[in-house]
C-alpha distance (Angstrom), angle and dihedral (degrees) to the residues before:
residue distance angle dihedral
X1 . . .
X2 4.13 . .
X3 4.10 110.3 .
X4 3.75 94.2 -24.2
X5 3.87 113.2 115.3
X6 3.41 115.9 -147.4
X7 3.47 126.2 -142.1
X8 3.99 142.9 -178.3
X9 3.51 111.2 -108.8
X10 4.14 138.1 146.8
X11 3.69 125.2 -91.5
X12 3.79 119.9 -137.7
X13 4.10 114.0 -77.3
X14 4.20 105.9 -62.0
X15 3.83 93.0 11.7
X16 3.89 129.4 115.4
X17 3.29 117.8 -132.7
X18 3.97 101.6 -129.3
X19 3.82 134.0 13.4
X20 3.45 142.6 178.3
X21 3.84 134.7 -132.4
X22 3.32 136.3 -168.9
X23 3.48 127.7 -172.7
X24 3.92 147.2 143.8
X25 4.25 78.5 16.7
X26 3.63 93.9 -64.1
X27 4.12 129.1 102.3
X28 3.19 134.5 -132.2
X29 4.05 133.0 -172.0
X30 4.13 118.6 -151.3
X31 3.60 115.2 -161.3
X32 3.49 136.5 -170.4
X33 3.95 117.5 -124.9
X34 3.52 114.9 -169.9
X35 3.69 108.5 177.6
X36 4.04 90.0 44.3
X37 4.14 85.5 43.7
X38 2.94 107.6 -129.0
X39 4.23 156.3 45.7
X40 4.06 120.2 -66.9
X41 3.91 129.9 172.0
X42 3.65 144.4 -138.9
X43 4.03 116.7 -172.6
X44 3.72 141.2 142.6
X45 4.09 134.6 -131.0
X46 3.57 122.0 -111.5
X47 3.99 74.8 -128.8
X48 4.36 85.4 61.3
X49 3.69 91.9 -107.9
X50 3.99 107.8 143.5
X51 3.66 118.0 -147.1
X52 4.05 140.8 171.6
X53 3.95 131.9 -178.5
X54 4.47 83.7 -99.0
X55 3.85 127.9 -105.6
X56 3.79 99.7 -76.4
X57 4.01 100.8 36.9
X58 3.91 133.3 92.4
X59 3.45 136.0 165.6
X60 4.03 122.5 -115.7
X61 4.12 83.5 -154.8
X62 4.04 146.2 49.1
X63 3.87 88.3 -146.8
X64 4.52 95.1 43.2
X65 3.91 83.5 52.1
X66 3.63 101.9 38.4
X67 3.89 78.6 56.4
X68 3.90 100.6 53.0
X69 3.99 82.0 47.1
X70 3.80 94.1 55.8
X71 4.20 104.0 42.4
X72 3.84 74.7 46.3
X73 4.30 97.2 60.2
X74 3.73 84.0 36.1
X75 3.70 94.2 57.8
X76 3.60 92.1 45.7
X77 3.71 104.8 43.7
X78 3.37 102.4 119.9
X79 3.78 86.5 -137.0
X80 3.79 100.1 121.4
């Protein structure tokens, strides 16, 4: 997951900590980063292009990332 250390810390109350999608025949891991506050992403296209939420940006919400993730294996679906 490049330079980013990963760490174990607690989701909000009712929330697991890490998740996977998979979509448009990519993947896609959410994760849960407590001392930057919020959710960020790593993932990869079915088309082989990596991606991630960046260095400096979270997610307040489950749902806001779980959108960047999906317009993200959509654009990348090799499909066209």
């Amino acid at each position: 997951m490049g330079g980013r250390r990963q760490r174990h810390v607690r989701a909000p109350a009712g929330r697991e900590a890490r998740t996977t999608i998979e979509a448009f025949g990519g993947t896609a891991d959410l994760s849960w980063h407590g001392a930057e506050g919020g959710w960020w992403w790593i993932g990869q296209g079915a088309d082989g292009t990596p991606g991630e939420a960046g260095e400096d940006t979270t997610y307040d919400t489950k749902e806001e990332v779980a959108a960047m993730v999906g317009a993200f294996l959509q654009q990348h679906c090799g499909c066209r």
